[in-house]
N, C-alpha and C positions, 0 to 999 in steps of 0.2 A: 295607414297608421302603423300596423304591425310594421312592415319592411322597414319605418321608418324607425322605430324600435329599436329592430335588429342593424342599422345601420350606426344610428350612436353608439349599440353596447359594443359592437365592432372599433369605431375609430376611440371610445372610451379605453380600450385595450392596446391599440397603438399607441395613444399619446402619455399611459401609465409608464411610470419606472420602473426599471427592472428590481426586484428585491436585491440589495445588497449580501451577498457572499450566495446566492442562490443558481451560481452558473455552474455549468458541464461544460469543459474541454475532453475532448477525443483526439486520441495521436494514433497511428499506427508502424510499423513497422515489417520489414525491414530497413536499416537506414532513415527510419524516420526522426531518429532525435529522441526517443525514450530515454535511453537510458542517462541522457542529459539533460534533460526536465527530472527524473527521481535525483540523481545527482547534486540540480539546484535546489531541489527542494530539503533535502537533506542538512545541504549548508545552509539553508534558511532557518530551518526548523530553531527553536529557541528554547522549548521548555522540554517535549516529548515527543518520542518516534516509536509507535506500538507497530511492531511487522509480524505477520502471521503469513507464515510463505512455505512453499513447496519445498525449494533449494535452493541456495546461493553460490554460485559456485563463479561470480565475478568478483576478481581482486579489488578493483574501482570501487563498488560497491560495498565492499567488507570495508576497506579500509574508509571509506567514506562516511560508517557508522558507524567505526571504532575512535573518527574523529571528532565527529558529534559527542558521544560519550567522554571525550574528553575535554571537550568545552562546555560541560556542564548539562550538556540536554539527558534526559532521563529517557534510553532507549530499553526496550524489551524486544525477546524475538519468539515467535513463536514456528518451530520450523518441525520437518518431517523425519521419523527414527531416521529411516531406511536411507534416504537423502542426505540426513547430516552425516550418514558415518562412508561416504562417497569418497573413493581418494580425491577428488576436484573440489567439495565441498566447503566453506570456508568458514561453517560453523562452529570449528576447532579455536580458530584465529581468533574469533571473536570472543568465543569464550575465557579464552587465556590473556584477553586485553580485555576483561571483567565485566561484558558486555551478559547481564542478567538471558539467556537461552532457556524455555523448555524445548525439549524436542518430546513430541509425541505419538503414539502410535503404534506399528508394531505388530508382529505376524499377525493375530488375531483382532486390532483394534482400527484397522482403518487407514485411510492415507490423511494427509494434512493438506487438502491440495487446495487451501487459501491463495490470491496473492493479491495482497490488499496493506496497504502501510498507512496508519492517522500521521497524520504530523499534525504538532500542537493542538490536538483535539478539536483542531478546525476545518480540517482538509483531509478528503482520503485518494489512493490511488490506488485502483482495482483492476483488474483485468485480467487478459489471457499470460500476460507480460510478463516470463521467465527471467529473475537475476540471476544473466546468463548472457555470457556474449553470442552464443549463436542466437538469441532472441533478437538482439540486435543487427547482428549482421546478415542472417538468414532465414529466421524464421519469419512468419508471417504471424505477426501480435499485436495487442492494441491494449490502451488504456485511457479507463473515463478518470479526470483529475473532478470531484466531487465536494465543491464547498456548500451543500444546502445541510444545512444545523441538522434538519431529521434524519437525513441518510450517512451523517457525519453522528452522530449519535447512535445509532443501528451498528453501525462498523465498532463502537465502541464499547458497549455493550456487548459483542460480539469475542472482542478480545478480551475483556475481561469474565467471561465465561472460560474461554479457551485457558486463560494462565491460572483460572483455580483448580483447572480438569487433576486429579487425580495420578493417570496413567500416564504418568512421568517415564521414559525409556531413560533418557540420559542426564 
């Protein structure tokens, strides 16, 4: 009687639905296609792009959410002192095409070393995943694309902690 039990609660688990927006994709890199999954997601995005990141120092990428910002979506960036003032950097770019930047951090306060972006408060991308072309072309990096509501909440939450932080460098 038990086994049989545990056999229904079993095949009652196969033949359930998956929860709608509750999947994890995983990509990795190098050459894997990352930085063109954030790319389409970018051009997706519709209302809002919160980025809390290390360093940006891909063109593609800058200019990819300097375009967003200009078709209306509501982007924020939250990125690192010491990173954004990089000659490679392209924290500059975006801020001079009005894209809202804190950078934080700073000899004594810590590294930024997020890399985690919402789009439309629906979806996040996290990982090891530097915006970076050596991330893409050599390094060895990954990222989980994250639609489950609580850990898409978590992340946001998270940024909005981060953009009321005080210890503003730039």
């Amino acid at each position: 009687m038990r086994e049989a039990a545990v056999i229904a609660f079993f095949l009652l688990g196969l033949f359930q639905a998956p929860l709608h927006g509750a999947e994890t994709e995983v990509f990795f890199s190098p050459e894997g296609g990352i930085k063109e999954i954030i790319l389409k997601e970018i051009e997706a995005a519709t209302s809002t792009i919160d980025l809390a990141i290390l360093e940006i120092t891909s063109p593609d990428m800058a200019r990819a959410l300097l375009n967003a910002k200009q078709r209306g979506v509501k982007v924020r960036i939250i990125a690192d002192s010491r990173h954004a003032n990089s000659k490679s950097s392209q924290i500059t770019y975006l801020i001079r095409g009005g894209v809202p930047v804190k950078v934080l951090g700073g000899a004594k306060k810590g590294v930024v070393n997020h890399r985690f972006v919402i789009f439309d408060g629906t979806r996040v991308i996290t990982g090891s995943y530097g915006w970076s072309e050596a991330s893409e072309k050599w390094n060895y990096e990954n990222i989980l694309v994250l639609k489950e509501s609580e850990a898409v909440a978590s992340y946001q939450k998270e940024i909005e902690r981060l953009w009321r932080e005080k210890r503003v460098i730039k």
